[in-house]
N, C-alpha and C positions, 0 to 999 in steps of 0.2 A: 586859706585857699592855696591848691598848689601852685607854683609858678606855670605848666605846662595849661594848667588851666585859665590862670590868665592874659599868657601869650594867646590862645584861643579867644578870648572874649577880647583882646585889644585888637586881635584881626578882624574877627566876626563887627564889631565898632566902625571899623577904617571903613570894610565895606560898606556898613549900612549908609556910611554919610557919603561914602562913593554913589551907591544903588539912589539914594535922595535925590544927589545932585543934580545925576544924568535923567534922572525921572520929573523933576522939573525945569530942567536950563529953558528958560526964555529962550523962544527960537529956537531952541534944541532941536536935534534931528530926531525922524523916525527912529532914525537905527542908533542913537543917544540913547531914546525912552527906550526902545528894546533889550540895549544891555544894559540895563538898569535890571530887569526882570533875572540875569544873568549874574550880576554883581548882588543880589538881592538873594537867590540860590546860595552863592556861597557863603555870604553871613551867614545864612541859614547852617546851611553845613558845622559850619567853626561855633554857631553858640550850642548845636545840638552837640560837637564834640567835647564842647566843655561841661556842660552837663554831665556827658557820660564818662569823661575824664574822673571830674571832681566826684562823683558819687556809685561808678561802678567801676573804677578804674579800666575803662574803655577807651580804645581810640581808634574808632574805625577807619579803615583804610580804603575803603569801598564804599561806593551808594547804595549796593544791596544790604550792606553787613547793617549803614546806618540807617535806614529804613524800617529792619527789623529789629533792631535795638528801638528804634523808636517804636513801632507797634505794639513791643512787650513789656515800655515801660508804664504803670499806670498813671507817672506824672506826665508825663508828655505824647500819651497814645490819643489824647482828645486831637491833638497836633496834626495826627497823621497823615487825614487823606486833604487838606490843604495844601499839607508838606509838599503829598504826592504832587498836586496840581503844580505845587512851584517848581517839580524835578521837571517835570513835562514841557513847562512851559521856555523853562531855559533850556530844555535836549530842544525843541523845536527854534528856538531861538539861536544858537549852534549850528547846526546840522541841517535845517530845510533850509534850501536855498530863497530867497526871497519871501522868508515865513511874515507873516502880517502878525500882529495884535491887538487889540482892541485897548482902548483904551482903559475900560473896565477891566480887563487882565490884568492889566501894570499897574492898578490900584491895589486889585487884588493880591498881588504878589508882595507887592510893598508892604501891605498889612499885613500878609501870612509872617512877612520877615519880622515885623514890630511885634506879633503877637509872641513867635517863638523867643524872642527877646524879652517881652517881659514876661514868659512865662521861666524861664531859665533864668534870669536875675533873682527873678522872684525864689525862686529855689537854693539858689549857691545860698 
């Protein structure tokens, strides 16, 4: 494995157990569990770069470029429109002001980030 590829998986790691954390702290705040959805995004990002690191020599620089890299790779296109929901859900988690979540969203995201992880382990 390359090294830039596993500085990628040791970041995309850091977060996910960040994105856990803040998604369960006892007593946690609203706005805890939300940027969990946010920290959970960018694991996201960092295992999908190492994937495309290690196996296309890719490293997108953009969430457009990585999006479409994901769409048109056959191992990780099943990924995609989850992926999409968890870009959305951290732009809206960001950027609207007083954005709400459900807390089936921050399930959901958490899983979308656990699946992209083992699907991307599963691979290197």
């Amino acid at each position: 494995m390359k090294q830039r590829t596993a500085d990628h998986l040791a970041t995309a790691n850091a977060n996910r157990d960040l994105a856990t954390t803040l998604a369960g702290a006892a007593g946690g705040t609203p706005t805890a569990r939300y940027w969990s959805v946010v920290v959970a995004f960018y694991a996201a990002v960092h295992y999908i770069n190492a994937y495309l690191r290690e196996t296309q020599g890719l490293e997108p620089r953009e969430h457009g470029e990585r999006r479409r890299s994901l769409a048109q790779d056959a191992q990780l296109q099943p990924l995609a429109f989850r992926y999409r929901l968890l870009t959305i859900d951290a732009f809206d988690v960001r950027y609207t002001p007083n954005h709400r979540l459900r807390a089936a969203a921050i399930r959901r995201s958490l899983q979308t980030m656990r699946e992209i992880e083992a699907t991307v382990t599963s691979l290197l």
